[in-house]
TIVO-2410 file (N, C-alpha, C; in nm, 3 decimals):
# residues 152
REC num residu      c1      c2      c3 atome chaine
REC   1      X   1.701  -6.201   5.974     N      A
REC   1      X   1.830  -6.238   5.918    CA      A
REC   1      X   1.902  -6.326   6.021     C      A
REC   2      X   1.978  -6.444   5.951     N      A
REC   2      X   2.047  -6.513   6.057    CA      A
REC   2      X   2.173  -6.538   6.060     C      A
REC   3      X   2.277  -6.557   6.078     N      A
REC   3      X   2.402  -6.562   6.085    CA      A
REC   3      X   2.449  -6.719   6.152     C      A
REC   4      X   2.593  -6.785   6.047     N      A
REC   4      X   2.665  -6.859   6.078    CA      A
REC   4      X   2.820  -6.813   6.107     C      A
REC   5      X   2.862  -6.852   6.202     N      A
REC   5      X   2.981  -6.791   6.207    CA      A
REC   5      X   3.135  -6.866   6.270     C      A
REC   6      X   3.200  -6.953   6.215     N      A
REC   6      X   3.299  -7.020   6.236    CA      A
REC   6      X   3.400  -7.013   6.198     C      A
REC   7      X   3.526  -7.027   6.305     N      A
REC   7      X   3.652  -6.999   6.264    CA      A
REC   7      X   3.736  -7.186   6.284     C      A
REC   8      X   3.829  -7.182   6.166     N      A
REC   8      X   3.940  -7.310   6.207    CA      A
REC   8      X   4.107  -7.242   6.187     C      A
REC   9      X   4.180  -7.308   6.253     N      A
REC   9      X   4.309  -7.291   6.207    CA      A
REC   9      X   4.351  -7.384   6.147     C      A
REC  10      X   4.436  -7.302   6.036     N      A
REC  10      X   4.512  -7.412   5.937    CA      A
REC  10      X   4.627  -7.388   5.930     C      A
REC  11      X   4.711  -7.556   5.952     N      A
REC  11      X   4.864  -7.572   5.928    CA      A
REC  11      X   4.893  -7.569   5.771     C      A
REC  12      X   4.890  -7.403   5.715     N      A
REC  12      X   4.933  -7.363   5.606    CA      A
REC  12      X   4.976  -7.271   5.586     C      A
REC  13      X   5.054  -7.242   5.463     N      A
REC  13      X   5.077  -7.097   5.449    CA      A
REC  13      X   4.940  -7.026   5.377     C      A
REC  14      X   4.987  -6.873   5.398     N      A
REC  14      X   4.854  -6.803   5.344    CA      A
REC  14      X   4.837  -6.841   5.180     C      A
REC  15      X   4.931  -6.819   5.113     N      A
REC  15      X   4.878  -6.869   4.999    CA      A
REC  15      X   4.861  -6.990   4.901     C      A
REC  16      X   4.855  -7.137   5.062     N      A
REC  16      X   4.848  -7.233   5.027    CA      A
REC  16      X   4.660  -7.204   5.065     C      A
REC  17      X   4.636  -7.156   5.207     N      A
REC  17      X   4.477  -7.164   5.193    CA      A
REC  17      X   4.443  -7.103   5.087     C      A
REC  18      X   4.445  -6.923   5.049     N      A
REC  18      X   4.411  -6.836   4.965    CA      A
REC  18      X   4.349  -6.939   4.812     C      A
REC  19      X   4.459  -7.032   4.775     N      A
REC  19      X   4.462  -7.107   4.650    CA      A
REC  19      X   4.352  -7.201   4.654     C      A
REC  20      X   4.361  -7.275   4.765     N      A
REC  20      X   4.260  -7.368   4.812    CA      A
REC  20      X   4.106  -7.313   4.798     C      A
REC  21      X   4.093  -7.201   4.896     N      A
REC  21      X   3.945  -7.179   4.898    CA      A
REC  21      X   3.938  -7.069   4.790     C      A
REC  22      X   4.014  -7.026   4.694     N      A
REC  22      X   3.920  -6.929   4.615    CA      A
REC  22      X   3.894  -7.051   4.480     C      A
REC  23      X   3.963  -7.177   4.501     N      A
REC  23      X   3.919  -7.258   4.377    CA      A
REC  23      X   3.773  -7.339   4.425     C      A
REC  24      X   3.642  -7.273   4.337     N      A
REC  24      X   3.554  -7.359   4.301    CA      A
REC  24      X   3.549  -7.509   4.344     C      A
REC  25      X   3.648  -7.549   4.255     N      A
REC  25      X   3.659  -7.687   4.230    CA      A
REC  25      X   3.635  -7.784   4.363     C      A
REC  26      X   3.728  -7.667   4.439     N      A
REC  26      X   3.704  -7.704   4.621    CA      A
REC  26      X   3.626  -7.772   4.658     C      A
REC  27      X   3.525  -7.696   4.646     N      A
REC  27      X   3.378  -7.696   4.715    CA      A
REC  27      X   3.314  -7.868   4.705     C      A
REC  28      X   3.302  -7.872   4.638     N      A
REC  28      X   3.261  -8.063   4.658    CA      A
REC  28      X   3.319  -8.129   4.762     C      A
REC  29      X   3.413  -8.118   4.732     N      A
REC  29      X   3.505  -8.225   4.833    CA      A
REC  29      X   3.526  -8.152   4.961     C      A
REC  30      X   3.460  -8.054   5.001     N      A
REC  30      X   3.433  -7.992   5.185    CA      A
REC  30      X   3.254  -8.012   5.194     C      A
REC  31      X   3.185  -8.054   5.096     N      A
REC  31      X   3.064  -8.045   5.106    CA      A
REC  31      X   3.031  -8.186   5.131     C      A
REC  32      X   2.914  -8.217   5.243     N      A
REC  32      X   2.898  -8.356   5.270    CA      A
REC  32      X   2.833  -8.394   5.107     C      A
REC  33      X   2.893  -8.566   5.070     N      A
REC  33      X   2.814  -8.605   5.020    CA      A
REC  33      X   2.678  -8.608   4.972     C      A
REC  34      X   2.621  -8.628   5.063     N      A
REC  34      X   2.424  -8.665   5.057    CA      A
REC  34      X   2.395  -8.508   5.000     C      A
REC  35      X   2.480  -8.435   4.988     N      A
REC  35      X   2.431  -8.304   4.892    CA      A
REC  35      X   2.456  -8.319   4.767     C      A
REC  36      X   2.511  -8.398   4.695     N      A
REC  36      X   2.542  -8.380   4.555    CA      A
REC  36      X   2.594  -8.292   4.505     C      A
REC  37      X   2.697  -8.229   4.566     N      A
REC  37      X   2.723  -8.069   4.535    CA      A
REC  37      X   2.799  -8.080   4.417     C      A
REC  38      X   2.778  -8.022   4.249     N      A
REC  38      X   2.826  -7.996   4.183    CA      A
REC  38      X   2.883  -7.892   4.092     C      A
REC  39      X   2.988  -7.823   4.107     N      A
REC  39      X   3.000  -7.660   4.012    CA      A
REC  39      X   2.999  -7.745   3.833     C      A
REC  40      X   2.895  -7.643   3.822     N      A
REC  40      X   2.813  -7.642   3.700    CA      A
REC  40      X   2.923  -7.582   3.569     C      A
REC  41      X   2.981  -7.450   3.655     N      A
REC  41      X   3.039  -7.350   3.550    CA      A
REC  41      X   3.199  -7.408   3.509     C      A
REC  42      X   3.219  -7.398   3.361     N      A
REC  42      X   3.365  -7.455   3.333    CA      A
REC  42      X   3.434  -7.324   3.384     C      A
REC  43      X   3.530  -7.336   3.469     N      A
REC  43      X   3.633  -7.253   3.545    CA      A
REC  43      X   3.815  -7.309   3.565     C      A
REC  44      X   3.826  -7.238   3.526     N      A
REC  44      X   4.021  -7.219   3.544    CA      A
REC  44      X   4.059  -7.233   3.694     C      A
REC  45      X   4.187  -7.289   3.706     N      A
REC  45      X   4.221  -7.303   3.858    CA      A
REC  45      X   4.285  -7.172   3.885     C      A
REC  46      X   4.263  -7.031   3.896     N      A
REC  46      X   4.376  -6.916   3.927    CA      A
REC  46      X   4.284  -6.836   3.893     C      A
REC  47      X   4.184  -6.935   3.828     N      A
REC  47      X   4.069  -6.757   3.770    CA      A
REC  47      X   3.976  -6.729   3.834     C      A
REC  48      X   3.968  -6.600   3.969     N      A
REC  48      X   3.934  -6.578   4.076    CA      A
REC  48      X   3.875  -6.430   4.086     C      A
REC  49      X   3.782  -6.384   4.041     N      A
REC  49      X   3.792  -6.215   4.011    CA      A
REC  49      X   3.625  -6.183   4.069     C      A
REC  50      X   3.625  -6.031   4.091     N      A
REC  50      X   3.531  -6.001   4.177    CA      A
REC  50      X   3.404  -5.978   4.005     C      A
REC  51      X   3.310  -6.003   4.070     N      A
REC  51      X   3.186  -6.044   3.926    CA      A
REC  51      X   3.202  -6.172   3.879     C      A
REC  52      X   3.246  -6.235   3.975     N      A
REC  52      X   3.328  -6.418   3.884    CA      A
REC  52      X   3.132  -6.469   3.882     C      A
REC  53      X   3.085  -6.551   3.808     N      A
REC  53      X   2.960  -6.577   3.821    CA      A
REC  53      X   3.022  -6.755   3.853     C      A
REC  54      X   2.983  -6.834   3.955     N      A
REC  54      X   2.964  -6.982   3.997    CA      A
REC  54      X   2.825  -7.033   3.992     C      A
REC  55      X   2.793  -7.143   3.901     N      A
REC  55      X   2.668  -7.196   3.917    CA      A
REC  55      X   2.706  -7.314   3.961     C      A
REC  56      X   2.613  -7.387   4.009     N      A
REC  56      X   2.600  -7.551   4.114    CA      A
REC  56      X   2.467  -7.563   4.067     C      A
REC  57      X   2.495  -7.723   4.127     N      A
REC  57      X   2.356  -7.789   4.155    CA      A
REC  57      X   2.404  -7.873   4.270     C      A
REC  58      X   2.287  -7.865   4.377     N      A
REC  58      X   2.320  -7.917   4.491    CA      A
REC  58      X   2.167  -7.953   4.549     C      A
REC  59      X   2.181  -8.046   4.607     N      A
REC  59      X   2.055  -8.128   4.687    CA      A
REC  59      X   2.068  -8.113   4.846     C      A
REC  60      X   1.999  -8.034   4.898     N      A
REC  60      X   1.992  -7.994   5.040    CA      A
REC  60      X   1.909  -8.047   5.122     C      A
REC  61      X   1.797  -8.065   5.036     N      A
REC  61      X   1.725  -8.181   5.148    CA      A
REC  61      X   1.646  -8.274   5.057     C      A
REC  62      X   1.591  -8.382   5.080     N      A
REC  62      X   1.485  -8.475   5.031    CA      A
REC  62      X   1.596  -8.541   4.901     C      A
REC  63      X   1.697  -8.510   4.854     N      A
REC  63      X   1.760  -8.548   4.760    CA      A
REC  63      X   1.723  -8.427   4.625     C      A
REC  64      X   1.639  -8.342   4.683     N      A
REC  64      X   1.585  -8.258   4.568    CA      A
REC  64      X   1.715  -8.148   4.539     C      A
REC  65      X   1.709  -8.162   4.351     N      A
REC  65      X   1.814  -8.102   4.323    CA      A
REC  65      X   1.789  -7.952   4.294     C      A
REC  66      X   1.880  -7.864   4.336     N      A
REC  66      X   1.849  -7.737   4.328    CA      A
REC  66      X   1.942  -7.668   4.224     C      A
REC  67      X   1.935  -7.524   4.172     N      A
REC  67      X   2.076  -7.457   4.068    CA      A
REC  67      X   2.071  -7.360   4.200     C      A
REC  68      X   2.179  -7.335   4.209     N      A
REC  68      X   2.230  -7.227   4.296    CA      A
REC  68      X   2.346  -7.158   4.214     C      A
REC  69      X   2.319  -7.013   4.176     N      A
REC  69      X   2.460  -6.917   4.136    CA      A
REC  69      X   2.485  -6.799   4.214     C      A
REC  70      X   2.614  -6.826   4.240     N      A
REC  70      X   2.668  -6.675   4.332    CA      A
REC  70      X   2.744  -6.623   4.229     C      A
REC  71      X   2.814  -6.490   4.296     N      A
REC  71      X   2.835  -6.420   4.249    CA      A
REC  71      X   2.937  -6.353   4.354     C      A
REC  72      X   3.124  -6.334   4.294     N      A
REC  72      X   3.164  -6.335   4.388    CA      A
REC  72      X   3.164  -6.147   4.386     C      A
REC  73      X   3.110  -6.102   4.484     N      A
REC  73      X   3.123  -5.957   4.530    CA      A
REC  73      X   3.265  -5.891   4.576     C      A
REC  74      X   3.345  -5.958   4.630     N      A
REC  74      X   3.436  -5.861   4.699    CA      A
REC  74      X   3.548  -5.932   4.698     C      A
REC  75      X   3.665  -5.934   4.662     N      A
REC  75      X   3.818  -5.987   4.672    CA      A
REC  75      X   3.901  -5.890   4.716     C      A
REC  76      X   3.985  -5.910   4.785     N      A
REC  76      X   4.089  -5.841   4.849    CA      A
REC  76      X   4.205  -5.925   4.851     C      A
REC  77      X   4.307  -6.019   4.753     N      A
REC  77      X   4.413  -6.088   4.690    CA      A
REC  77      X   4.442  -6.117   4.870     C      A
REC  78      X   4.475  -6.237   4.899     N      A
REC  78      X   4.529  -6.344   5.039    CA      A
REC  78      X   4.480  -6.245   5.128     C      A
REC  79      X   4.348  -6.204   5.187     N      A
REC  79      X   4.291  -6.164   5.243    CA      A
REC  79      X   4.143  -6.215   5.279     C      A
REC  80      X   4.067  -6.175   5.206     N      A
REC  80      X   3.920  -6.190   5.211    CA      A
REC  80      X   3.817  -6.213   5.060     C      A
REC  81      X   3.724  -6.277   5.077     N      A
REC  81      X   3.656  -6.276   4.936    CA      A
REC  81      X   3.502  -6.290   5.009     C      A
REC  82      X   3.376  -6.227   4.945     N      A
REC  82      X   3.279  -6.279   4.989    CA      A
REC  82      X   3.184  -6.340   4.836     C      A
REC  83      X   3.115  -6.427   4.874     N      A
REC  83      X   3.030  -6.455   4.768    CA      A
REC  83      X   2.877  -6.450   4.825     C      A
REC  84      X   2.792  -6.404   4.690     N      A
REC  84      X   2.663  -6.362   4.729    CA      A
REC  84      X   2.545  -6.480   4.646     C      A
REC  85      X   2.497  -6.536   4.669     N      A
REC  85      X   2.328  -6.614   4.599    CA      A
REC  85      X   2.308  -6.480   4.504     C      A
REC  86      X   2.346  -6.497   4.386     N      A
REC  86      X   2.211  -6.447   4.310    CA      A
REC  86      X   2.092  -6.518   4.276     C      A
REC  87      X   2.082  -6.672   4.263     N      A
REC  87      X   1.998  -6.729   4.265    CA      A
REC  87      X   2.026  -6.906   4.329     C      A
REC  88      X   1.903  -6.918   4.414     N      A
REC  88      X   1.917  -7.013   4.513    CA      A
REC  88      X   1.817  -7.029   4.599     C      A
REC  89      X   1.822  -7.099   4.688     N      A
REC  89      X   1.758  -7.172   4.761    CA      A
REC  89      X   1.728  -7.072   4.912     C      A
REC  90      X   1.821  -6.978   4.901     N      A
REC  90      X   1.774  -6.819   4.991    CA      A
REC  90      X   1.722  -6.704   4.919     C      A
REC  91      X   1.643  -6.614   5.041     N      A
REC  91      X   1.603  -6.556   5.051    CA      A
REC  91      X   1.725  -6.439   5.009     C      A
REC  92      X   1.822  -6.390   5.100     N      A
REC  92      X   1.947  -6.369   5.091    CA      A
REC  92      X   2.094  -6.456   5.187     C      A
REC  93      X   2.192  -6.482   5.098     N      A
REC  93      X   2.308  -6.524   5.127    CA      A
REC  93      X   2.415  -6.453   5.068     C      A
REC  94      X   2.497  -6.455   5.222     N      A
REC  94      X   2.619  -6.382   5.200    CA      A
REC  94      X   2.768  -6.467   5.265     C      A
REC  95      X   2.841  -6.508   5.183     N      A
REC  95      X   2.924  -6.597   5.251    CA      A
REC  95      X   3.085  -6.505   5.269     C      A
REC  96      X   3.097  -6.450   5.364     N      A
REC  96      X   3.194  -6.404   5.383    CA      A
REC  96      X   3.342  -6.478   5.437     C      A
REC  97      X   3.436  -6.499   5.365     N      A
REC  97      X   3.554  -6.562   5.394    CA      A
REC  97      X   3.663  -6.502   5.443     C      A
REC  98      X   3.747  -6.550   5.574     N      A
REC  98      X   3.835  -6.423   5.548    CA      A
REC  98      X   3.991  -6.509   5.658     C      A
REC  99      X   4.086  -6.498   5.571     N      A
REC  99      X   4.264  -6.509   5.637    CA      A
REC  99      X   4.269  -6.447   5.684     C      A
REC 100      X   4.372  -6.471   5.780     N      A
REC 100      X   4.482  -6.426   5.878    CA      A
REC 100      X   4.573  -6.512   5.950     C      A
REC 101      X   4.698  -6.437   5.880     N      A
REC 101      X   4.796  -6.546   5.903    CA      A
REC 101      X   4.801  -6.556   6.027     C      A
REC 102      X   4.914  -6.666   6.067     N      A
REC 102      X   4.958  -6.649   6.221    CA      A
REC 102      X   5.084  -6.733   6.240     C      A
REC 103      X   5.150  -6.760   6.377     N      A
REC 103      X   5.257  -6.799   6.408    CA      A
REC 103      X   5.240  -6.953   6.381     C      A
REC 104      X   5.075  -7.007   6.304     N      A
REC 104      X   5.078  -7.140   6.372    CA      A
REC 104      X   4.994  -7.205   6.179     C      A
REC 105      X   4.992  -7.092   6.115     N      A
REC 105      X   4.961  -7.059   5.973    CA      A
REC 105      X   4.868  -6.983   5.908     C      A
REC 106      X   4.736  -7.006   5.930     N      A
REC 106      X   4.631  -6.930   5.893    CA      A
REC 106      X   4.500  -6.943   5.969     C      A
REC 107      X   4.448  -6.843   6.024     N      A
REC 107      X   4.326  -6.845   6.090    CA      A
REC 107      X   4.197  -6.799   5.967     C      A
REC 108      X   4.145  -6.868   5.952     N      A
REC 108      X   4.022  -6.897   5.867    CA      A
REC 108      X   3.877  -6.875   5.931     C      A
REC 109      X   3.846  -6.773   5.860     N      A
REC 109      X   3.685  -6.692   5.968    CA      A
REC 109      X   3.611  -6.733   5.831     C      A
REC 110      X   3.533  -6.800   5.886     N      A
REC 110      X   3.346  -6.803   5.812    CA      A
REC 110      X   3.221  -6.730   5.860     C      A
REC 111      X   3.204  -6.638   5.738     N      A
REC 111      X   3.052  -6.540   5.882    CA      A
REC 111      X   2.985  -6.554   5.721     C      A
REC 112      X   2.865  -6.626   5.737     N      A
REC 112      X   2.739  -6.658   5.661    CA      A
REC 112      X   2.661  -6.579   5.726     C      A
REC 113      X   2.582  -6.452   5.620     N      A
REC 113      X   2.449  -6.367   5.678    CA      A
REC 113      X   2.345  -6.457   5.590     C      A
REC 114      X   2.234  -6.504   5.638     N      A
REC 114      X   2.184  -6.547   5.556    CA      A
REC 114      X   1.979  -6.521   5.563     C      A
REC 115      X   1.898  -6.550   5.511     N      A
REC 115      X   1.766  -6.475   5.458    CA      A
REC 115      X   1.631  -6.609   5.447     C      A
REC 116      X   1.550  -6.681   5.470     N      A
REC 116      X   1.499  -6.786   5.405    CA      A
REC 116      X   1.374  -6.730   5.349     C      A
REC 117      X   1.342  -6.717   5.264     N      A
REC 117      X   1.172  -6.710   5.235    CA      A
REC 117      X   1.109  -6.754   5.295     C      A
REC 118      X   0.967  -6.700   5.260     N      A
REC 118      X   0.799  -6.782   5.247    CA      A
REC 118      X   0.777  -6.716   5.417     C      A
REC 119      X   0.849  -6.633   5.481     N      A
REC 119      X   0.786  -6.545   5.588    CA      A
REC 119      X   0.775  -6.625   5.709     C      A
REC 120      X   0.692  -6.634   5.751     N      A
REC 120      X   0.640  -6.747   5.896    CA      A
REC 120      X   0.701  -6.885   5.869     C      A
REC 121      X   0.686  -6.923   5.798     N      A
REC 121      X   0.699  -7.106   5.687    CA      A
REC 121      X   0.847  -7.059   5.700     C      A
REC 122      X   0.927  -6.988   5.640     N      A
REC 122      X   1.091  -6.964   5.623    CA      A
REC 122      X   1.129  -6.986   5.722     C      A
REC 123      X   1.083  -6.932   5.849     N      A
REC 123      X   1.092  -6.906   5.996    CA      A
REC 123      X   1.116  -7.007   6.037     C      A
REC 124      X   0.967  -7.125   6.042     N      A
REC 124      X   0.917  -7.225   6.098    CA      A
REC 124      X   1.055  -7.374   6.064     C      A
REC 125      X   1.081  -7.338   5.938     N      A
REC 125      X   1.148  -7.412   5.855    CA      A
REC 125      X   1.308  -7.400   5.921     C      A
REC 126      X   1.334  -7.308   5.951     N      A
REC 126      X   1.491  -7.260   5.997    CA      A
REC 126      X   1.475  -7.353   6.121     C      A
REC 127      X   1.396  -7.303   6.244     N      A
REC 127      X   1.424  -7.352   6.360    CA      A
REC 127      X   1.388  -7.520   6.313     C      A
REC 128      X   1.350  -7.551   6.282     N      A
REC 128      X   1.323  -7.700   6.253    CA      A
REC 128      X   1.419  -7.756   6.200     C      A
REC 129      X   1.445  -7.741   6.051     N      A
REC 129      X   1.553  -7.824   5.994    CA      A
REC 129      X   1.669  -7.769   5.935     C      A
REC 130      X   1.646  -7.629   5.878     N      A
REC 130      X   1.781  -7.580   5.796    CA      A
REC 130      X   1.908  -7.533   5.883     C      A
REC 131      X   1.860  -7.448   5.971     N      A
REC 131      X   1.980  -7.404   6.100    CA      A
REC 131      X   2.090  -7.534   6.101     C      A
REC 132      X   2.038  -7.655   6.162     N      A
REC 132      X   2.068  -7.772   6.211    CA      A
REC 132      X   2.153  -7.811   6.068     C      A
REC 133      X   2.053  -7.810   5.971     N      A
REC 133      X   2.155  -7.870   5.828    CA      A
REC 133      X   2.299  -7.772   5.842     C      A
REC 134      X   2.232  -7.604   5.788     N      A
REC 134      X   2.372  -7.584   5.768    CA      A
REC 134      X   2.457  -7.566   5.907     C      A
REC 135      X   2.480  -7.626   6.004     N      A
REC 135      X   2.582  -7.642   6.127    CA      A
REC 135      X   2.627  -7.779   6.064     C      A
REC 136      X   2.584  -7.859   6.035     N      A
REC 136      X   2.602  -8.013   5.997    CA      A
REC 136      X   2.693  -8.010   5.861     C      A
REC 137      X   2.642  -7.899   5.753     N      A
REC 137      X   2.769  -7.895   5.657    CA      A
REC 137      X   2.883  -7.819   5.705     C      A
REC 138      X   2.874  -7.724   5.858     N      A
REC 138      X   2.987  -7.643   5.853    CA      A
REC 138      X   3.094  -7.746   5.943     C      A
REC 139      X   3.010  -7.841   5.988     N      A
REC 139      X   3.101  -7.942   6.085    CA      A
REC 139      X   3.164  -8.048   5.998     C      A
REC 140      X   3.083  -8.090   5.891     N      A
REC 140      X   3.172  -8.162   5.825    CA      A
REC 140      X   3.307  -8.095   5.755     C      A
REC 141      X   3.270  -7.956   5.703     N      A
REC 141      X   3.384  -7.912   5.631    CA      A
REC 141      X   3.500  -7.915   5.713     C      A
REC 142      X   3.448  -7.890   5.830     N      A
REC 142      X   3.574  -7.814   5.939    CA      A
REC 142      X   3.664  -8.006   5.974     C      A
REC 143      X   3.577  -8.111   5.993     N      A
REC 143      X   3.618  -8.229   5.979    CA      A
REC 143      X   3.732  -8.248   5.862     C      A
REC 144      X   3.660  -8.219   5.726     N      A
REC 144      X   3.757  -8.268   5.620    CA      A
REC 144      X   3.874  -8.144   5.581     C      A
REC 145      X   3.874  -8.029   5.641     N      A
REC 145      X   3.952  -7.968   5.643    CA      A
REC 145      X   4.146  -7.984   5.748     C      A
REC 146      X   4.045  -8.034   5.873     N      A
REC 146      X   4.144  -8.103   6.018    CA      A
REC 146      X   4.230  -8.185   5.887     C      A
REC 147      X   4.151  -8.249   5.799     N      A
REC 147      X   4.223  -8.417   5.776    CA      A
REC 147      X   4.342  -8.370   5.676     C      A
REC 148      X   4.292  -8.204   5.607     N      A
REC 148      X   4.353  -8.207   5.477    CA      A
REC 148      X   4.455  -8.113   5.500     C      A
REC 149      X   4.503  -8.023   5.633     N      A
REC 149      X   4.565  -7.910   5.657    CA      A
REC 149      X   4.623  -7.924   5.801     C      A
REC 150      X   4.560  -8.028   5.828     N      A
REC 150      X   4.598  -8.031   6.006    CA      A
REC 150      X   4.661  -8.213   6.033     C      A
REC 151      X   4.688  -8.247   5.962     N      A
REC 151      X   4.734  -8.388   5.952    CA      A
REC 151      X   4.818  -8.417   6.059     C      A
REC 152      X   4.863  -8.467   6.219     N      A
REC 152      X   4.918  -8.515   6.272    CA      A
REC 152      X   5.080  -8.589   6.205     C      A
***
């Protein structure tokens, strides 16, 4: 099992992030391009509930397009939410999100547990190229996040 784990601060209030990251819709526009990241499922902006089912299609490597659906497991209202892969491109994924306000707005924790198949090959595959990818989508988000919450 491997773990991602990054924190940013954001010049917001809590339930300007809370709104932000429990909407779907989000997700494209923090996801680099060259992924194609698209939510599949027609969804409401406020409609946020634990069993919520999200499907995508997203291209992670070679341009090859994948369906990925989570499944959000756990909400706790301007607190925490985690979402789980029921089906995807892992072995197991667990994307745990989680606020806390502060004097300066919101401290924003990312802890990804995550699983790859195919055993040795899953392995071989992580230290080679996927590790490296997903640091590369967590750096861009944290980029287009600075631009969209942290504006000078």
């Amino acid at each position: 099992m491997y773990s991602l784990e990054r924190t940013q601060q954001l010049n917001c209030t809590l339930p300007e992030a809370w709104r932000f990251f429990s909407s779907p819709h989000n997700l494209s526009g923090i996801t680099p391009p060259d992924m194609n990241f698209v939510v599949l499922s027609e969804l409401n902006d406020g409609e946020f509930y634990e069993g919520m089912i999200i499907d995508y299609k997203v291209s992670p490597l070679l341009n090859w397009p994948l369906q990925w659906r989570t499944v959000i497991t756990q909400v706790q209202e301007l607190k925490s939410f985690i979402d789980f892969q029921q089906k995807g491109p892992y072995q197991y994924w667990e994307h745990f999100h989680e606020f806390t306000p502060n004097e300066n707005g919101v401290l924003m924790k990312d802890l990804v547990k995550y699983e790859l198949p195919f055993g040795f090959l899953g392995s071989w595959m992580h230290r080679l190229v996927v590790r490296k990818k997903l640091h590369d989508i967590f750096d861009y988000r944290y980029r287009v996040l600075e631009k969209l919450f942290n504006k000078k």
